[in-house]
C-alpha positions in Angstrom: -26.7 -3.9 17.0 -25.7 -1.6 14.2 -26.2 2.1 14.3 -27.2 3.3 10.5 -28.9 6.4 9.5 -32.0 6.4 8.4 -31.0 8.9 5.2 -28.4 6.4 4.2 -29.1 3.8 1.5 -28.2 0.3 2.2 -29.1 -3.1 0.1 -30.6 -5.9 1.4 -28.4 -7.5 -0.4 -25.2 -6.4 1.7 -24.0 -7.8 4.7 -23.3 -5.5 7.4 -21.6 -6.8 11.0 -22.0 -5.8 14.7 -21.7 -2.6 16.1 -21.1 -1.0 12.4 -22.1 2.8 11.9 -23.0 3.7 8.6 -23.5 8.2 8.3 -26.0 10.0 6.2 -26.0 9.8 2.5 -24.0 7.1 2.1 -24.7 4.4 -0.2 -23.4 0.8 0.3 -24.3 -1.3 -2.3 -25.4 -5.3 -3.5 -22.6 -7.7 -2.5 -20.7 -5.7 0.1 -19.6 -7.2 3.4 -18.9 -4.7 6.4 -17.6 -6.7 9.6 -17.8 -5.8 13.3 -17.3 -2.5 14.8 -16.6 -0.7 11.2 -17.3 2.8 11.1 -18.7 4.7 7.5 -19.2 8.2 7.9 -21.5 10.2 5.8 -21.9 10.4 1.9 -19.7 7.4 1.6 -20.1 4.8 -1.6 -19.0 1.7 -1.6 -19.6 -0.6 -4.7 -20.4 -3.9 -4.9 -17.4 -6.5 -4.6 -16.0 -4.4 -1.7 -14.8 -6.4 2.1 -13.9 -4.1 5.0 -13.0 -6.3 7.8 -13.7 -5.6 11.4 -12.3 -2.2 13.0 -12.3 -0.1 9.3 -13.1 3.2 9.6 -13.8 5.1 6.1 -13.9 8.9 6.5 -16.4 11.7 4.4 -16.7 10.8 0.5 -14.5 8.1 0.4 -15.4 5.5 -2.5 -14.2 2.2 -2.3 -14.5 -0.6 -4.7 -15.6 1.3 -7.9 -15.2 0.5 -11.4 -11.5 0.1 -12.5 -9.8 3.5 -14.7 -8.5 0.6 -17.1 -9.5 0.8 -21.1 -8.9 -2.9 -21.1 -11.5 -3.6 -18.2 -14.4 -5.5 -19.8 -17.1 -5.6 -16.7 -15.9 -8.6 -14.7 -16.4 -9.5 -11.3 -13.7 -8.0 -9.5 -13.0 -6.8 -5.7 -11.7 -4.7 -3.4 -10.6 -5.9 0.2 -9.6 -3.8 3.0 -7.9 -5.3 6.2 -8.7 -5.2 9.5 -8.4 -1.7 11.2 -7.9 0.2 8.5 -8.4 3.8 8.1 -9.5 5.5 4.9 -9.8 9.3 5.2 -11.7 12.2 3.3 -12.0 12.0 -0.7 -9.8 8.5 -1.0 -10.9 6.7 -4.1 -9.3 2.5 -4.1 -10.6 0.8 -7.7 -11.4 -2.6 -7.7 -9.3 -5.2 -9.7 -9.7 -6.3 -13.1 -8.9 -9.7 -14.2 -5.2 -9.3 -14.5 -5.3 -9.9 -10.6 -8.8 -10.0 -9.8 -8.7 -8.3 -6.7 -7.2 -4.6 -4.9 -6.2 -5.7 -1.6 -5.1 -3.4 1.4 -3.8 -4.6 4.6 -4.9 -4.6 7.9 -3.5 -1.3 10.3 -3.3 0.7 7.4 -3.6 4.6 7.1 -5.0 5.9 4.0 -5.1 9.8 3.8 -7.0 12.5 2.1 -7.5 12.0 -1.8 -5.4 9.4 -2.0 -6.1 6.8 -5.3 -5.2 3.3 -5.0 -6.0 1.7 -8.8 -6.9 -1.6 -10.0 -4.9 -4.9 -8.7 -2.7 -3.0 -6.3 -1.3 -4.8 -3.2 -0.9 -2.8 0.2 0.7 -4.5 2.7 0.0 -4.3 6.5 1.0 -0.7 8.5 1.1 1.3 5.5 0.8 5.1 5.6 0.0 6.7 2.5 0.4 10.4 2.8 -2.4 13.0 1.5 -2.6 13.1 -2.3 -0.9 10.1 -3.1 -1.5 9.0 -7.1 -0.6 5.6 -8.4 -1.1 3.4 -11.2 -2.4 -0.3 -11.4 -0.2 -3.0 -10.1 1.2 -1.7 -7.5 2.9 -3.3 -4.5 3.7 -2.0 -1.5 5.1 -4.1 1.5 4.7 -3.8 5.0 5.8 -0.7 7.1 6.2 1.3 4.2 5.5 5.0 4.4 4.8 7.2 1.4 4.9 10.9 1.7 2.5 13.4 0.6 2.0 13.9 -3.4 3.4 11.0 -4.8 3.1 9.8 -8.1 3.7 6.2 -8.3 4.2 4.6 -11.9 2.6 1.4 -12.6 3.7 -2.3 -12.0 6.2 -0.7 -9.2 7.0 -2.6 -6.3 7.6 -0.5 -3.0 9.6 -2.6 -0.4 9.2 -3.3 3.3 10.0 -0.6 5.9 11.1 2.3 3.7 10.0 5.9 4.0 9.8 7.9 0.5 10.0 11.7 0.4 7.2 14.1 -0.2 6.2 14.8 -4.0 8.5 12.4 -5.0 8.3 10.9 -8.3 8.9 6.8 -8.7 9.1 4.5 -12.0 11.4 1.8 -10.6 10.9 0.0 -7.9 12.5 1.0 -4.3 14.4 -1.9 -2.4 13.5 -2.5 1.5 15.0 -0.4 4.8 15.8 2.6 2.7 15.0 6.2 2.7 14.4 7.3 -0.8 14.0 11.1 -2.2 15.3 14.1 -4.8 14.2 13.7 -8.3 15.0 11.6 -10.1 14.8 9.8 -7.2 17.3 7.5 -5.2 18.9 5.9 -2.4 19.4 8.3 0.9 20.3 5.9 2.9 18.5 3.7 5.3 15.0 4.3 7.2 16.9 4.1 10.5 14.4 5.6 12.9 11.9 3.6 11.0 13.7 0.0 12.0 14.3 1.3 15.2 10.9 1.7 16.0 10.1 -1.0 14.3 12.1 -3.3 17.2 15.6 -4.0 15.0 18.6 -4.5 16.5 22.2 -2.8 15.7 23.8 -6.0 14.5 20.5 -6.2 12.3 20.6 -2.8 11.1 24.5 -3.0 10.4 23.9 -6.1 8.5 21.6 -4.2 6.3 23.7 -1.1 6.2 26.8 -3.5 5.0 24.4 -4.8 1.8 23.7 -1.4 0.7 27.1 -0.2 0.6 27.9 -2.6 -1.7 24.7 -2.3 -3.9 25.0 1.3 -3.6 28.6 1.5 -3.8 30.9 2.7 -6.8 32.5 -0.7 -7.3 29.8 -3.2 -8.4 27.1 -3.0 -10.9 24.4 -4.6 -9.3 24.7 -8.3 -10.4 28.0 -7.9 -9.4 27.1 -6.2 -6.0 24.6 -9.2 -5.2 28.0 -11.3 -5.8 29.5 -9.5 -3.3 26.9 -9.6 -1.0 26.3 -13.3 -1.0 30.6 -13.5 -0.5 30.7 -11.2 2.3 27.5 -10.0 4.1 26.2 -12.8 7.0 22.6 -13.9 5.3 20.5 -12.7 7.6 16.8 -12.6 7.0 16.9 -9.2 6.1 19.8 -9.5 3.8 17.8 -12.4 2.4 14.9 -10.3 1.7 17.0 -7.3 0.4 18.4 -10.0 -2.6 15.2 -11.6 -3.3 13.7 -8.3 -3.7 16.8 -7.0 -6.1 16.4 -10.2 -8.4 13.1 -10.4 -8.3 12.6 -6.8 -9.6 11.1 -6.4 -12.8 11.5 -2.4 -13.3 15.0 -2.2 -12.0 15.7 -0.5 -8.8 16.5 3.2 -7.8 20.2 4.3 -8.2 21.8 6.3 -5.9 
């Protein structure tokens, strides 16, 4: 059974879950699905097209799922889905897709702070923190583990790898490899997130692996084509060094410099 207020406004056209509280003044509208054991506190929207699956807990004034900010958006049926467990605090705003992607998707174990704005067709992975007052344009990716810090402005199309921790009020236009702490403006490589991977379970050998690929991308010797070269001729191919090359040629903005 499902606790909602009786000065919230739900459709009869939405499909709410077990055990889901829904807080004064919010409005949930046609084509929404809430699953088991959510929580929506008070004066809440959430547009049609939206999915929170079980355990998401969406804080005061949140809006989830409106239209995208996109001049080339043309009304399509677009949506927004938000993993299992998530939380979304006060004042966050996530845009549903347009038809570039379709879709905004955040992962599940996520933690969405205060006036954050996660656009159109973004991708957050799973266990991401994004820090109060982050600001990003469309097409973002984010991998897992990654944490953002506080006042961010994130440029369009950039991808944000696995497991790295970026600096408060930082300001990124190219994308940010995996592992790596990155800060100062303009903003680069400071190393690796090492607390981060060892909470996260890696090993020394693992994190030395990674350690070893960076010095050479990061090092004076190689440009990075060059650097990949000498990765591939020198560095054991673990999957973490694996991912760490994939991510480098796969880039499409270039990475951060040191």
């Amino acid at each position: 059974m499902s606790n909602i207020s009786d000065k919230a406004i739900v459709s009869l056209k939405a499909s709410i879950g077990n055990n889901v509280s829904i807080g004064p003044f919010s409005i949930i509208e046609d084509d929404v699905n809430i699953a088991d054991n959510a929580q929506v506190y008070s004066n809440v929207l959430i547009h049609s097209g939206t999915s929170l699956a079980k355990g998401v807990r969406v804080f005061h004034s949140a809006i989830i799922g409106n239209e995208p900010q996109d001049l080339k958006f043309t009304g399509e049926k677009t949506t927004v889905e938000v993993g299992e467990n998530t939380v979304i605090r006060e004042f966050a705003t996530i845009s549903r897709g347009t038809k570039a992607r379709n879709k905004t998707v955040i992962g599940s174990d996520c933690y969405v702070m205060s006036y954050v704005h996660i656009p159109h067709d973004s991708i957050i992975g799973n266990h991401v923190i994004l820090s109060n007052a982050i600001n990003m344009g469309g097409h973002v990716v984010i991998d897992d583990w990654a944490i953002i810090g506080g006042m961010v402005g994130i440029h369009q199309f950039v991808h944000i790898g696995a497991h790295c921790f970026i600096a408060f009020s930082a300001r990124v236009t190219m994308d940010v490899p995996p592992y790596i702490l990155a800060g100062g403006a303009p903003l680069g490589y400071k190393g690796l997130n090492v607390v981060g991977l060892k909470r996260r379970g890696f090993t020394d050998e693992q994190i030395k692996n990674i350690k070893n690929t960076y010095n050479l991308i990061y090092g004076p010797e190689y440009n990075i084509s060059d650097a990949i070269k000498a990765v591939k001729d020198t560095v054991e191919m673990t999957e973490e060094v694996k991912t760490i090359i994939s991510f480098i040629e796969q880039s499409e903005r270039g990475i951060i410099r040191k």
